[in-house]
One Martini backbone bead per residue (centre of mass of N, CA, C, O) as a GRO file, in nm:
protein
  297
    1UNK     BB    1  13.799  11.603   6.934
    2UNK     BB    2  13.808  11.700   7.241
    3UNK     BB    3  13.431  11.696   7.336
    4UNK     BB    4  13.293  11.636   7.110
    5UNK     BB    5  13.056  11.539   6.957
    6UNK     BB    6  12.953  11.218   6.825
    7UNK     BB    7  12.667  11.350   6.745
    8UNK     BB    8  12.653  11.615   6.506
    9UNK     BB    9  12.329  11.524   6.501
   10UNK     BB   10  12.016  11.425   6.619
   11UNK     BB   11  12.049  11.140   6.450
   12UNK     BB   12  12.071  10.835   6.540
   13UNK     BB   13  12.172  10.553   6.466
   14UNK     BB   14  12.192  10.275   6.323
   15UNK     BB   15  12.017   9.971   6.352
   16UNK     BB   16  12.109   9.670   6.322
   17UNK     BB   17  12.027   9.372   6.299
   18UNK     BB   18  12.276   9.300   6.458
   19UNK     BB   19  12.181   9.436   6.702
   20UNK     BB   20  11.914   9.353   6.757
   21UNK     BB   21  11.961   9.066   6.797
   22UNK     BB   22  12.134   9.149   7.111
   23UNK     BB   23  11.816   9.258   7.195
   24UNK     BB   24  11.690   9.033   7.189
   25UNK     BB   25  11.843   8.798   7.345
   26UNK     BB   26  11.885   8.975   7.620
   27UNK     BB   27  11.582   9.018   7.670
   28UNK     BB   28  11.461   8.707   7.649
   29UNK     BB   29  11.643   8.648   7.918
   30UNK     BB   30  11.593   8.852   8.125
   31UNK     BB   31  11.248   8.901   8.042
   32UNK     BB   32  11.086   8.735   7.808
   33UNK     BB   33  11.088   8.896   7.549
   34UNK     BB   34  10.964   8.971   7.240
   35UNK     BB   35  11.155   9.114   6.990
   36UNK     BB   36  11.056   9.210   6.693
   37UNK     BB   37  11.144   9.352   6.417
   38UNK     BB   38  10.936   9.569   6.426
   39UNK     BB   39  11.130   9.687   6.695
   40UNK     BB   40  11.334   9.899   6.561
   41UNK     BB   41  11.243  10.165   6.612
   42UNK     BB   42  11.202  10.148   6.902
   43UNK     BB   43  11.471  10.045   7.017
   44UNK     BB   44  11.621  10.307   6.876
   45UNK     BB   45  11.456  10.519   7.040
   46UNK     BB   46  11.474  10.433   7.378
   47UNK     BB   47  11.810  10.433   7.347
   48UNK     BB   48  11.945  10.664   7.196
   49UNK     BB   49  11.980  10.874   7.466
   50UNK     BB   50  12.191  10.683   7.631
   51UNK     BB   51  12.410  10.690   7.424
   52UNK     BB   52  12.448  10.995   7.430
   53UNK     BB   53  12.531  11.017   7.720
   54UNK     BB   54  12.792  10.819   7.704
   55UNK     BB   55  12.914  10.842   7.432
   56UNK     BB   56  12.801  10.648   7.208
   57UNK     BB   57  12.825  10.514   6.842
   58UNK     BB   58  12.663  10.266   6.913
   59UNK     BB   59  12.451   9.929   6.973
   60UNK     BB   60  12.698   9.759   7.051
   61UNK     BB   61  12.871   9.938   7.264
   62UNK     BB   62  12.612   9.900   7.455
   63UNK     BB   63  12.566   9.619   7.490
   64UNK     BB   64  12.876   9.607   7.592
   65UNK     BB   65  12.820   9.761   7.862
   66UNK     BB   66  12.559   9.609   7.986
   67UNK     BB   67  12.719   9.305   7.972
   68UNK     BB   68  12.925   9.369   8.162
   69UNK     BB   69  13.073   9.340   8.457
   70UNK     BB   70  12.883   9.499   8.694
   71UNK     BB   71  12.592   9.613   8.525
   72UNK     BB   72  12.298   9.601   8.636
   73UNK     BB   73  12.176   9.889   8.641
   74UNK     BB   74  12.161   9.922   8.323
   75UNK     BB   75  12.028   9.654   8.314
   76UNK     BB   76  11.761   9.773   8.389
   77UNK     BB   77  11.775  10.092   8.205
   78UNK     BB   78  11.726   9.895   7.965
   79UNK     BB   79  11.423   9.781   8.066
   80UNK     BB   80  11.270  10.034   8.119
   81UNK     BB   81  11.270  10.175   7.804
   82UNK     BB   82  11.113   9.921   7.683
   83UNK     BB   83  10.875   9.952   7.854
   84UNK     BB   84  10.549   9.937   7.830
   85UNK     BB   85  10.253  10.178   7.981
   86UNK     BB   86   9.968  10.101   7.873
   87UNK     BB   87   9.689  10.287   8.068
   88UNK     BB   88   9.430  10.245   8.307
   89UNK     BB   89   9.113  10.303   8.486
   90UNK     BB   90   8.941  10.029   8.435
   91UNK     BB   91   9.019   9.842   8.260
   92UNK     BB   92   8.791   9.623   8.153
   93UNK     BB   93   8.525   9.628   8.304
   94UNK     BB   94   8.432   9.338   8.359
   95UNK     BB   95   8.608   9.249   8.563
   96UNK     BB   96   8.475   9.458   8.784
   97UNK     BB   97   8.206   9.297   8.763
   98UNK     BB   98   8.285   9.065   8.882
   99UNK     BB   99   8.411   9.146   9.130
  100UNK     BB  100   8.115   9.304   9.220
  101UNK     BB  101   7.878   9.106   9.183
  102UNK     BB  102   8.042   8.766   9.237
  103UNK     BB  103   8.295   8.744   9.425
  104UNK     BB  104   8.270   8.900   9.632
  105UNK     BB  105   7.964   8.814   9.721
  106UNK     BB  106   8.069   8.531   9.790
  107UNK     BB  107   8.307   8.575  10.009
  108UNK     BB  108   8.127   8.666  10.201
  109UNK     BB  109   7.941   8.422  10.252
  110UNK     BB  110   8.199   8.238  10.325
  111UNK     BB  111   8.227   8.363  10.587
  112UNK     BB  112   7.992   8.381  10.743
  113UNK     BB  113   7.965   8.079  10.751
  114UNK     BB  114   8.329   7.997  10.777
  115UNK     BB  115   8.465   7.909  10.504
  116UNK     BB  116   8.634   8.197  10.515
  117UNK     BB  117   8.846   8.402  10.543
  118UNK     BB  118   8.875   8.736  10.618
  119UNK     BB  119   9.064   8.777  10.325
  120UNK     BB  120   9.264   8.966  10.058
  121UNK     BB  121   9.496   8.900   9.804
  122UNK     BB  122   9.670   9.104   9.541
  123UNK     BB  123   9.799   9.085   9.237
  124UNK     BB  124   9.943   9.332   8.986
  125UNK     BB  125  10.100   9.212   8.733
  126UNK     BB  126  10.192   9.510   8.578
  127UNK     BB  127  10.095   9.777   8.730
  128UNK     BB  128  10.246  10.007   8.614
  129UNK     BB  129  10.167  10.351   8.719
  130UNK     BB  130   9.883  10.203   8.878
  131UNK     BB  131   9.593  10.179   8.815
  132UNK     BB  132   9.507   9.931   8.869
  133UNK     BB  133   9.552   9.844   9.179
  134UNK     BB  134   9.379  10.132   9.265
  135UNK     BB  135   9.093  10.004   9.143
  136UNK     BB  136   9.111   9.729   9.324
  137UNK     BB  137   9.104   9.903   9.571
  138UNK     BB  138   8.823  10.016   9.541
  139UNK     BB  139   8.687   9.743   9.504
  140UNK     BB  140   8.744   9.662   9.800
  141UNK     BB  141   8.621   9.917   9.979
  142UNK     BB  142   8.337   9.847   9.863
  143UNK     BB  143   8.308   9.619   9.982
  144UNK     BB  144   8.545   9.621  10.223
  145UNK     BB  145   8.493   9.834  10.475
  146UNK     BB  146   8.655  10.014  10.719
  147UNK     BB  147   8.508   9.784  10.984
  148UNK     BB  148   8.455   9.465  10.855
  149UNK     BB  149   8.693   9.275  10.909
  150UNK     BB  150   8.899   9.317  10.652
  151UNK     BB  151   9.139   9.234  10.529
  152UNK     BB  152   9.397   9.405  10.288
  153UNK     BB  153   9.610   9.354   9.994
  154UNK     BB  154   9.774   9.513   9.739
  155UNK     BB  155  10.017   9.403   9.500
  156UNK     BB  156  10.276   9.566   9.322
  157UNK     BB  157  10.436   9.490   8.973
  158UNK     BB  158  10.722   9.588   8.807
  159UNK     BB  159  10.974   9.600   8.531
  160UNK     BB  160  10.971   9.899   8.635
  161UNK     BB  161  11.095  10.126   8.819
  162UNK     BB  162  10.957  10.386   8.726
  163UNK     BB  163  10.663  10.247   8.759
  164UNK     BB  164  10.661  10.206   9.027
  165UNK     BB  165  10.768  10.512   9.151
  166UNK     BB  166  10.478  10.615   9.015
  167UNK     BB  167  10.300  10.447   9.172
  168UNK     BB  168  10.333  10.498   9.441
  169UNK     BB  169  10.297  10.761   9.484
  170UNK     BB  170   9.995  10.838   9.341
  171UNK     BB  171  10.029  11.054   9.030
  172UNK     BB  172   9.824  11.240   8.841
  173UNK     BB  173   9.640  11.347   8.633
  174UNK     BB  174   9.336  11.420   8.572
  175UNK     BB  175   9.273  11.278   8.279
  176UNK     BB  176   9.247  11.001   8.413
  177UNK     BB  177   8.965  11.027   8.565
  178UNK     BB  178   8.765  10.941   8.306
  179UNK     BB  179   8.734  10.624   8.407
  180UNK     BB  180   8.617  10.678   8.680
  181UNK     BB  181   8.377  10.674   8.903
  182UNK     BB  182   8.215  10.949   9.030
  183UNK     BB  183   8.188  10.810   9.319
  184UNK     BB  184   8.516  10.731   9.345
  185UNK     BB  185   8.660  10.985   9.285
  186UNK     BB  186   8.530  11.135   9.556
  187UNK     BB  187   8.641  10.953   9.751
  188UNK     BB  188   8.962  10.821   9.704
  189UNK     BB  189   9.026  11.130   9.584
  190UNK     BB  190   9.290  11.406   9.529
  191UNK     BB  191   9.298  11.687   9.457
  192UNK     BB  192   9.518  11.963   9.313
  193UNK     BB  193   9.714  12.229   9.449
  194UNK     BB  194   9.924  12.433   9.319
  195UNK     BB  195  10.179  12.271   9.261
  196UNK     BB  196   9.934  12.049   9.151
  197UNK     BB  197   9.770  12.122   8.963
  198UNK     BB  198   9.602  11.908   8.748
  199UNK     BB  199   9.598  11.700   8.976
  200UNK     BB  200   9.606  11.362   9.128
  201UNK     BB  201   9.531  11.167   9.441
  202UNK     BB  202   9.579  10.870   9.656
  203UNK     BB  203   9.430  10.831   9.911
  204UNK     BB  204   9.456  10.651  10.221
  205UNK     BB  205   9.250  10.441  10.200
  206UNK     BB  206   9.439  10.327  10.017
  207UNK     BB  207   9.761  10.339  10.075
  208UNK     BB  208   9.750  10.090  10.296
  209UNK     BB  209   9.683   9.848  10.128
  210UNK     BB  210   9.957   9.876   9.974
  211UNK     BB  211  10.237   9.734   9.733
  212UNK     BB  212  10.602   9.787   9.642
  213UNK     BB  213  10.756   9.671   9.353
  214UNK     BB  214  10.985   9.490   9.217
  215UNK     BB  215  10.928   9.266   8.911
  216UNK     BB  216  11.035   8.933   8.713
  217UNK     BB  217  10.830   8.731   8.514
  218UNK     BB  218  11.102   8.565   8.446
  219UNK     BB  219  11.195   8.573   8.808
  220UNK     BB  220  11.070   8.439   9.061
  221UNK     BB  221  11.293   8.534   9.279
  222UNK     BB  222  11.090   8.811   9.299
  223UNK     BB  223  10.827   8.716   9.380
  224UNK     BB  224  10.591   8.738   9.559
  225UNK     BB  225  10.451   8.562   9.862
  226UNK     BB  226  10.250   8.392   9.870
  227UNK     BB  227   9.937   8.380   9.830
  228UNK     BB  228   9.659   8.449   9.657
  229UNK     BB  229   9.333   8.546   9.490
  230UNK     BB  230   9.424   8.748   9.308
  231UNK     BB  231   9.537   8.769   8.960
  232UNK     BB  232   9.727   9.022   8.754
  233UNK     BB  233   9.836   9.000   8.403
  234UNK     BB  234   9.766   9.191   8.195
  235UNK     BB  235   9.916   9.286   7.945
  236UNK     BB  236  10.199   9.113   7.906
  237UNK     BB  237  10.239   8.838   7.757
  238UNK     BB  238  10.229   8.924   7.523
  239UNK     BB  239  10.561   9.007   7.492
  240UNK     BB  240  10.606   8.702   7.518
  241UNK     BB  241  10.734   8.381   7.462
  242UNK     BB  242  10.575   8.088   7.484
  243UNK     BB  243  10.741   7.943   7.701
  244UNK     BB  244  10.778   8.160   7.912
  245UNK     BB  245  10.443   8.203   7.910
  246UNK     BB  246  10.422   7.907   8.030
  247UNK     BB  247  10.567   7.941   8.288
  248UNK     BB  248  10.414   8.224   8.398
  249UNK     BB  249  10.162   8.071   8.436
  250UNK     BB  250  10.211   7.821   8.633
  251UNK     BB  251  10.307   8.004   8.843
  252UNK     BB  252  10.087   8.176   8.896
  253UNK     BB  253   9.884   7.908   8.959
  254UNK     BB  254  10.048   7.832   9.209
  255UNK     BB  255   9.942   8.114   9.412
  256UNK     BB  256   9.698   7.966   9.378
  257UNK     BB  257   9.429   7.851   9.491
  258UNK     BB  258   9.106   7.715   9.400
  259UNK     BB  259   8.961   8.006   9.470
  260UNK     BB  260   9.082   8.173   9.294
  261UNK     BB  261   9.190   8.434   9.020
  262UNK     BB  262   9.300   8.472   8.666
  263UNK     BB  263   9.357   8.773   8.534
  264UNK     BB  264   9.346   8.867   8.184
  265UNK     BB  265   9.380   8.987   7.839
  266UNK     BB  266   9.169   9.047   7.571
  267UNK     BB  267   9.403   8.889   7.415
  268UNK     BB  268   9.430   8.667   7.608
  269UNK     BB  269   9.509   8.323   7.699
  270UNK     BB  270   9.536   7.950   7.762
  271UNK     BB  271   9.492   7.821   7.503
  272UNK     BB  272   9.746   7.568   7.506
  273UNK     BB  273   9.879   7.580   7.791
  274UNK     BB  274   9.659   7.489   7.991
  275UNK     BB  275   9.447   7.233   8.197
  276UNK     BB  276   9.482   7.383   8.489
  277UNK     BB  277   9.233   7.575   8.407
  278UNK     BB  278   8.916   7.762   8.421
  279UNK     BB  279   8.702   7.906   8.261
  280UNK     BB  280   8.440   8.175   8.384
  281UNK     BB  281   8.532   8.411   8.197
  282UNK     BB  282   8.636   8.665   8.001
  283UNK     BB  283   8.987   8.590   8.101
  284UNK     BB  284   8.894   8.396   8.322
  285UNK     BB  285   9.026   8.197   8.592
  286UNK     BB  286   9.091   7.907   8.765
  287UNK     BB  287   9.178   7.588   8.920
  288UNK     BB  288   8.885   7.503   8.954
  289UNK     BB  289   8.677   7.350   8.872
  290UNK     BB  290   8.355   7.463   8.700
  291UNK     BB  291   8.118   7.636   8.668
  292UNK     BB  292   8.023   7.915   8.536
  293UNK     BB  293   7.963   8.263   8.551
  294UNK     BB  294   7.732   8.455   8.528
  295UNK     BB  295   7.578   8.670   8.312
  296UNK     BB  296   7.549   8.948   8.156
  297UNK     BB  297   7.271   9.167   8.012
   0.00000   0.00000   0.00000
């Protein structure tokens, strides 16, 4: 009957392997991505709303409709559909105590001396909602803070429309402040009101040197342009192939100086994958050979 719900049930159909299959190397052709078989129930819960949208009544059909000419669009929001966006502020604390302890007053000190510009650029591939970024930015206004004559730059950038244009926003639920500490959620968070209430927002001091974008770490030619000083890629590769995950780790030590740094996801390495970067504390890496850097006690 015209007009009939095509879908009965509120029960999605089911995804066969044969449909996961096309879903599989669609994804990792576009985007690098491996979905491995486990990622079955997944892949069929985060599309079938879309299915249903269109009033499709297969994960064939939507595959066939996806890769049709001149639909880049939809697939852009079936890229976005499946991006994991799990994150916090201040992840991994250990990088930030790095970046606060060691490399930021070691920049300070060779800029006094002569021997680097006042400025830092970074980049946060991989950025979901924002959290990481404007972490990045929390501490390099504490260390370079304005009238200090340093330049600052933060790049945040992710394979989700969705989550670039949550990150540029700059708002969150309140409970996501419990991460920050609180001498810095007092300086450059603001508490929301009205219409607001029970949110944050990221005061201007952050947003003033901050830029989003989207890219495609399978996609170099979507990539901000180098240099960087510092590139943040946390939990990101681990859901690429092998291949994929070498070709996106060397472009991007490519983007770093001798003196830059490139922090990796606590589950992630470089071991086995390049011989051209050098651990200098645990998940980072810089291009330039050199002893570790010292620890915390």
């Amino acid at each position: 009957m015209s007009g009939q719900d095509p879908w009965p049930s509120v029960l999605p159909p089911a995804l066969s392997r044969s449909e996961l299959a096309l879903f599989q190397s669609l994804v990792e052709a576009e985007a690098g991505i491996h979905l491995s078989s486990a990622k079955s129930a997944l892949v069929a819960n985060r599309l079938s709303r879309r299915l249903r949208e269109l009033g499709l009544t297969s994960f064939a059909a939507y595959h066939a409709h996806v890769t049709s000419r001149g639909n880049e669009a939809e697939k852009v929001r079936m890229l976005d559909s499946l991006c994991t966006h799990e994150t916090s502020f201040f992840r991994e604390p250990r990088h930030f105590e790095l970046l606060r302890d060691h490399v930021f007053p070691e920049w300070a000190v060779q800029a006094a001396q002569g021997k680097r510009p006042r400025s830092i650029r970074v980049w946060s591939a991989g950025c979901s909602t924002g959290e990481e970024p404007y972490s990045l930015a929390m501490e390099m206004l504490e260390a370079f803070p304005k009238g200090s004559g340093w330049s600052l730059e933060v790049v945040a950038t992710d394979l989700s429309t969705w989550a670039v244009k949550r990150a540029e926003e700059g708002l969150w639920s309140i409970e996501r402040a419990r991460s920050i500490p609180p001498v810095l959620l007092r300086k450059y968070m603001l508490k929301g009101v009205r219409t607001q209430e029970g949110l944050m927002t990221a005061g201007p001091e952050l947003r003033q040197f901050m830029r989003f974008a989207r890219a495609n770490l399978h996609a170099p030619a979507t990539w901000p342009l180098g240099p960087f000083d510092i590139i943040f890629c946390r939990n990101v590769l681990i859901y690429f192939g092998t291949e994929a995950r070498t070709r996106v780790i060397q472009g991007l030590l490519s983007r770093l100086p001798e003196t830059g740094y490139f922090f990796l996801g606590h589950a992630e390495s470089l071991i086995g994958i390049t011989a051209s970067a050098r651990s200098v504390s645990a998940n980072v890496y810089t291009p330039r050979p050199g002893p570790p850097l010292p620890s915390r006690e």
